[in-house]
DRENTIBA-328387 format. One record per residue (C-alpha): x negated, y, z negated; residue in three letters. Coordinates in steps of 0.1 Angstrom, whole numbers, plus 5000, padded with zeros to 4 digits. Layout:
% residues N
XYZAla
...
% end
This chain:
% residues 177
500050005000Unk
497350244987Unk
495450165026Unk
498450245044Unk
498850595022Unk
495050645030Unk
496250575072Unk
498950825072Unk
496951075053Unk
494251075081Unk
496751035107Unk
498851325097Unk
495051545095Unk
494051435128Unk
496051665146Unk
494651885172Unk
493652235154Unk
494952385182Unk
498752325166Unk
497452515139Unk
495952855161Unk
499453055155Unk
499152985118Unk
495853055110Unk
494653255082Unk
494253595094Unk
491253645072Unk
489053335085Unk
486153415096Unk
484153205123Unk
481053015114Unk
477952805126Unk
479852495138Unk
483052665149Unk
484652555184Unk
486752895202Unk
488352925235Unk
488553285249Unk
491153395276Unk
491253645297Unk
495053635314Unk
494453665347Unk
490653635350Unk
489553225349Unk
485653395352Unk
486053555320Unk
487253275305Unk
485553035277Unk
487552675274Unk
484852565250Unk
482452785230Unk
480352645202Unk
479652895173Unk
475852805173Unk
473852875134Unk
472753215151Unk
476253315161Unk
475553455196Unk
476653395225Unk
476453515264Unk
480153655278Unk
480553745312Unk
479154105319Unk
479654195283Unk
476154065272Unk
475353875238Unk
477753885213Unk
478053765179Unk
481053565166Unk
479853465132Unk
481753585102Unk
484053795124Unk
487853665128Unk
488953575162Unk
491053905160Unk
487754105154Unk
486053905182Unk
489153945206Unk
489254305197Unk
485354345210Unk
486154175243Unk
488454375249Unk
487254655241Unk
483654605262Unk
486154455293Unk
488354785293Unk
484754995294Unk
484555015334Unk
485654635342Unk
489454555338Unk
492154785331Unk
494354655301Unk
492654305300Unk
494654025279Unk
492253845256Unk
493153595235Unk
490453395212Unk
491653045193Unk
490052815170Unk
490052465184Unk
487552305164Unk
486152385128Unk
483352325114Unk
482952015087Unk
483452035051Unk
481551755031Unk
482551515003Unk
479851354982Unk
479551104954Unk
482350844939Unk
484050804973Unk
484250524996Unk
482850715028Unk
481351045018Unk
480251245048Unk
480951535070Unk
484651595080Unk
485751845105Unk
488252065081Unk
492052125091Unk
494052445080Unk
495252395047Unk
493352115037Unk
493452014998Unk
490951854976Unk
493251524974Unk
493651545010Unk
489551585015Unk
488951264994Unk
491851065013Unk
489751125045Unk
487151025029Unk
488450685021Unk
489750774983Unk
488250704951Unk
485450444943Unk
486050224912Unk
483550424894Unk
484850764901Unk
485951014876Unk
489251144890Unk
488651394866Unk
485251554874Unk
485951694910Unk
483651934921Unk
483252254952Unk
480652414959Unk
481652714983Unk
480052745013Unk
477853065013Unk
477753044971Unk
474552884969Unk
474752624946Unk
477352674924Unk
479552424912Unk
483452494906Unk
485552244887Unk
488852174907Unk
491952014905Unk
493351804929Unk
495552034949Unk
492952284954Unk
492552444988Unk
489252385004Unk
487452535034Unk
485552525061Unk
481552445050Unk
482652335014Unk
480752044997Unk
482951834973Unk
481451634950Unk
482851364925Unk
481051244900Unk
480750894880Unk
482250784853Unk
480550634828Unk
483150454813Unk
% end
């Protein structure tokens, strides 16, 4: 019963971010790792199916240069484009940028596959661990940690139904008894 929970939980997860575009958060900002696609209505050229957010953040556009999508949201990035397209190259160009890949969050310790998992919007700690094939018999349910990606290394005690994001590292410890 618990594996078929487990298969539904990574079923339900393995939905194409793209569903989840519309609903994003308008604050997320894009990171090393990070898949976008950037359209230009109208203009195929100036179009991007496929960009990967490399650790540097930069990327070449179509007579705009290098730009820089790390930590901006796709809104600030769209904005750019469209503001550098409407400088002398396209009158009231239609830009749209998606997420359509994140990057991974991690899960470490008392699980039974810990590893690097590509996160979905509103992804919770219990969630995290389900991907990861649940609990080990030696886990303390109890002693779930986060680290925070871009907060060094410090640890955070969490519950179960915290939200996690893009580049966290969870980590559950053993018990001892």
């Amino acid at each position: 019963m618990l594996m078929k929970l487990i298969l539904l939980h990574i079923m339900a997860l393995s939905v194409m971010p793209m569903a989840y575009a519309n609903s994003l958060d308008t604050t997320y900002k894009l990171g090393a790792g990070d898949r976008v696609q950037i359209s230009v209505y109208g203009e195929a050229e100036l179009s991007i199916n496929d960009l990967y957010i490399s650790t540097s953040g930069r990327f070449d556009y179509p007579y705009l240069g290098q730009l820089t999508a790390l930590n901006k949201t796709p809104e600030q990035l769209r904005k750019e484009i469209t503001k550098g397209l409407e400088q002398g190259y396209l009158i009231d160009p239609k830009v749209r940028v998606s997420v359509i890949g994140f990057r991974s969050f991690y899960v470490n310790g008392e699980v039974k596959k810990p590893g690097g998992y590509e996160y979905q919007p509103g992804l919770t700690v219990d969630k995290a661990i389900a991907l990861a094939g649940g609990f080990t018999d030696r886990a303390a349910r109890n002693k779930v940690y986060v680290t925070k990606a871009g907060n060094g290394d410090t640890k955070v005690k969490v519950r179960l139904s915290t939200k996690i994001s893009p580049g966290d590292i969870l980590v559950i410890e053993e018990s001892f008894f």
